[in-house]
LODRENPA-568326 format. One record per residue (C-alpha): x, z, y. Coordinates in steps of 0.5 Angstrom, whole numbers, plus 500, padded with zeros to 3 digits. Layout:
N
XZY/...
This chain:
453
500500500/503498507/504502513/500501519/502496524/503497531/497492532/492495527/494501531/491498537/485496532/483502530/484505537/480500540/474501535/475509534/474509541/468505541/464509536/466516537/470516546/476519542/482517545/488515540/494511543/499508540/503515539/498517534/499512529/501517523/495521525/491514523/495513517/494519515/487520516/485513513/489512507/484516503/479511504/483505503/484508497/477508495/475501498/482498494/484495501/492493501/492493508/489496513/487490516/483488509/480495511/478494518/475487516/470492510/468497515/465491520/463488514/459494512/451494514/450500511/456503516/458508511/465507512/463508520/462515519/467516514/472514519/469519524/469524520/476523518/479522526/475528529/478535529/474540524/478545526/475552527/474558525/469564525/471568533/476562534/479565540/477572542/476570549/470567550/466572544/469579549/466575555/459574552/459580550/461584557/459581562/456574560/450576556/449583561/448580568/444574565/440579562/438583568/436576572/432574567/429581566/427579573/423573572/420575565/417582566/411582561/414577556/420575551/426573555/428566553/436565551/437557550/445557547/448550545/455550542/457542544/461540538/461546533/465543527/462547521/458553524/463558524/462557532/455558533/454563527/460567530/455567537/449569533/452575530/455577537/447576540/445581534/450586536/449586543/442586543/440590538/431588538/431581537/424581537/424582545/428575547/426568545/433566542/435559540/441556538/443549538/450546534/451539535/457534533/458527531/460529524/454528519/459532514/460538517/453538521/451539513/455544512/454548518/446548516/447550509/452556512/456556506/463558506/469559502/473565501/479562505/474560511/470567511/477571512/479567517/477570524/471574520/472582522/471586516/465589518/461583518/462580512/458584508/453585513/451578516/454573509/451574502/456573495/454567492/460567486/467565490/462563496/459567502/452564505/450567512/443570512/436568514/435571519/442569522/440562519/434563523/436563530/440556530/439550529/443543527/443536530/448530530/451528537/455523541/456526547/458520551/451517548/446519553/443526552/436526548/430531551/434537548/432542554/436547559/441552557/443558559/450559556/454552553/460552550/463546550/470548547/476543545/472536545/474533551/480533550/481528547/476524551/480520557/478521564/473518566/470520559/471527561/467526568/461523565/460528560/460534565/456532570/452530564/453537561/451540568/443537568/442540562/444547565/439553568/441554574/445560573/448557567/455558564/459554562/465556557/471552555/477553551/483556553/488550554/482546558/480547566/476543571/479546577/483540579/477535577/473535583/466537579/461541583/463547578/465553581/471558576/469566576/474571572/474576568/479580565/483575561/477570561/474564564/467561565/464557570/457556574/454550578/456553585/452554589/446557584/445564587/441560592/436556586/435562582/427563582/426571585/419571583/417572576/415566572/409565568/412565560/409560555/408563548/415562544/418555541/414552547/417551555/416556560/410552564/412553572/406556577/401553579/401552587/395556590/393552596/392557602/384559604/381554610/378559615/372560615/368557621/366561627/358564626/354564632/349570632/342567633/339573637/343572644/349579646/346583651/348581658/352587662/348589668/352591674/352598675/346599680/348603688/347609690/338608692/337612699/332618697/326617701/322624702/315625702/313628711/313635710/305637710/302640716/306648717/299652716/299659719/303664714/300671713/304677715/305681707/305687711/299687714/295683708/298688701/296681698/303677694/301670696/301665689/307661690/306654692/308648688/311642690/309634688/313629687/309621688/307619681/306626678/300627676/302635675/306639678/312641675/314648673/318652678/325654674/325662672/329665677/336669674/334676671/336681677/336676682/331674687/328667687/331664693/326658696/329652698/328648705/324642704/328636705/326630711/328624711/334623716/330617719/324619721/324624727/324632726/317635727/317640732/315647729/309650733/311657736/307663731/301665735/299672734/294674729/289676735/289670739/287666733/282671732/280671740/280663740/275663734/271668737/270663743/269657739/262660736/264660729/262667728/259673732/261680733/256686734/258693734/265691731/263688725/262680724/255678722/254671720/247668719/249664714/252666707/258667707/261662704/270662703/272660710/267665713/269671708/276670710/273670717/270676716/277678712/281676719/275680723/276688719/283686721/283686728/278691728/283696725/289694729/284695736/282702733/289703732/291703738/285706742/288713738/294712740/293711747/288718746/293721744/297720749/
């Protein structure tokens, strides 16, 4: 069987490239030689010519996928560098935790974890693992892990879950080989409810991503590598839409995207390096979200629209208009009644009844006050009007003149000191005959003191 040849190396690194965006140069041609000779072998090709011309003739592109699973790197092992496993478990898995415990208050809390090129499981296997260890109640989360790689052979190992005793040893603590693997004779296969948590699917990552969803954490650990540059670009911008916005992004130790320009932002801890979209403090919601039950995407919040203002009602019965307060009204007084001749207490023994006042529109006259207990009733003088003139008050006669006057005008007569009055005495003639005994007794009075004297 002949060498490979500097042209067959350009061949199969044109066409490996083609099938799988693994960069292999000229340098690279005993890798070539060492990986494809087995095929040859099986095929009965002499030359790796005749064996390129049996791979492009192959409808079934069987030998397409040997070749891949040939070239690509299957080199893993369980916690394969500690770094990344010691970065989920103390700040990774906390922080992302405390923001989603935000988002998801009444409801599992959704975890989306991808391993990008996961060989045959170990990887995604050793994350299950660390996510039982850290959270303890897997019941209160929505887990879901997903390896791809572009290997039919080692997807298949990675979903069945079994491993050599070589395998198991590498990586594996000690502690965990009985607690999450079952023996099966030389054999260890992982346990369902690991096995539960992850799932497995074929993927180019240089071929347009399929409807896989958004991902809280994706370890995309020494794959691209051996990718070239522009290769490299496009699967991590391709990689940075298919990230929650607070999503992390881990890669292995000898990779960086620092000098590459991409819109990634590095964050150490201890000896660990993730990153992040930057800028994604700004896009992470504050708001709890609406969470679907598990298995099924989160549906966002329907977007209420705001109330319309209710119009206006006008009252049908018109407000009540203020009227303007009203003006001092002058008080107009009644003319005082014609002044009647007061009667002397002193001479009469009789308490005359109190007199009581009108006002115009009564039809009775109001009650006097009652006067304060051990005070005497003071009476007030009539008020009068300040238009009209001041009556002037007529000077008090004296009892006898008026009783000489009503003498002269005939309205009585007078025989022997006593006032006899042709007819009955009716009530001005029994107060004359009154007002007549007194001025009887008074010129009685007198005569018996000038007597004597």
């Amino acid at each position: 069987m002949k060498k490979i040849t500097d042209e067959e190396v350009k061949v199969f690194s044109r066409y490996i490239y083609e099938i799988s965006g693994i960069v292999l140069d000229k340098s690279k041609g005993y890798l070539l030689e060492t990986r494809l000779r087995p095929l040859m072998r099986d095929t009965n090709a002499e030359t790796f010519s005749d064996f390129f011309y049996q791979v492009k003739a192959d409808p079934s592109d069987r030998l397409k996928h040997k070749i891949i699973d040939a070239i690509s790197t299957n080199e893993t092992f369980f916690f394969r560098d500690s770094t990344p496993f010691d970065l989920l478990r103390n700040k990774i898995l906390p922080d992302l935790i405390d923001r989603r415990r935000q988002q998801y208050k009444s409801a599992p809390i959704p975890l989306r974890i991808w391993s990008a090129a996961c060989s045959t499981g170990q990887e995604v296997y050793s994350i299950a693992i660390t996510l039982k260890e850290v959270l303890h109640n897997l019941n209160a989360y929505n887990i879901s892990i997903l390896g791809s790689d572009i290997s039919d052979k080692v997807i298949a190992q990675a979903s069945y879950g079994k491993y050599s005793r070589f395998e198991m040893e590498r990586g594996l603590p000690s502690q965990y080989l009985h607690k999450y693997f079952n023996q099966i004779g030389n054999e260890w296969r992982i346990k369902d409810e690991i096995r539960a948590m992850a799932q497995f699917n074929k993927m180019n990552l240089l071929h347009p991503f399929p409807a896989i969803g958004a991902f809280d954490i994706i370890f995309c650990r020494n794959v691209a590598i051996y990718f070239s540059q522009p290769d490299r670009q496009k699967l991590f911008n391709k990689i940075s839409n298919v990230m929650e916005p607070d999503g992390i992004l881990l890669l292995g130790g000898s990779e960086s995207l620092s000098s590459m320009g991409f819109a990634f932002e590095s964050n150490t801890y201890l000896r660990g390096i993730f990153y992040q979209k930057k800028g994604w403090e700004k896009r992470v919601p504050p708001s709890p979200v609406s969470v679907t039950p598990a298995g099924r995407p989160a549906i966002p919040p329907l977007k209420r629209a705001a109330p319309k203002p209710k119009p206006a009602t006008v009252p049908t019965t018109p407000a009540p208009v203020k009227q303007p307060a009203p003006g001092p009204v002058p008080v107009v007084s009644p003319p005082p009644p014609p002044a009647k001749p007061a009667t002397p207490l002193r001479e009469t023994g009789v308490v005359p009844e109190a007199r009581e006042k009108t006002t115009p529109g009564q039809a009775f006259p109001s009650p006097p006050p009652p006067a304060a207990a051990g005070k005497k009733a003071i009476r007030k003088p009539q008020s009068h009007d300040p238009a009209e003139p001041r009556q002037k008050q007529q000077p008090k006669k004296s009892l006898l003149s008026t009783l000489q006057r009503k003498k002269s005008a005939g309205t009585s007569q007078y025989t022997g000191g006593k006032t006899d009055f042709a007819a009955p005495e009716t009530g001005k003639e029994a107060k004359s005959s009154l007002l007549d005994r007194i001025a009887n007794r008074q010129n009685d009075k007198k005569n018996n003191e000038k007597g004597e004297r």
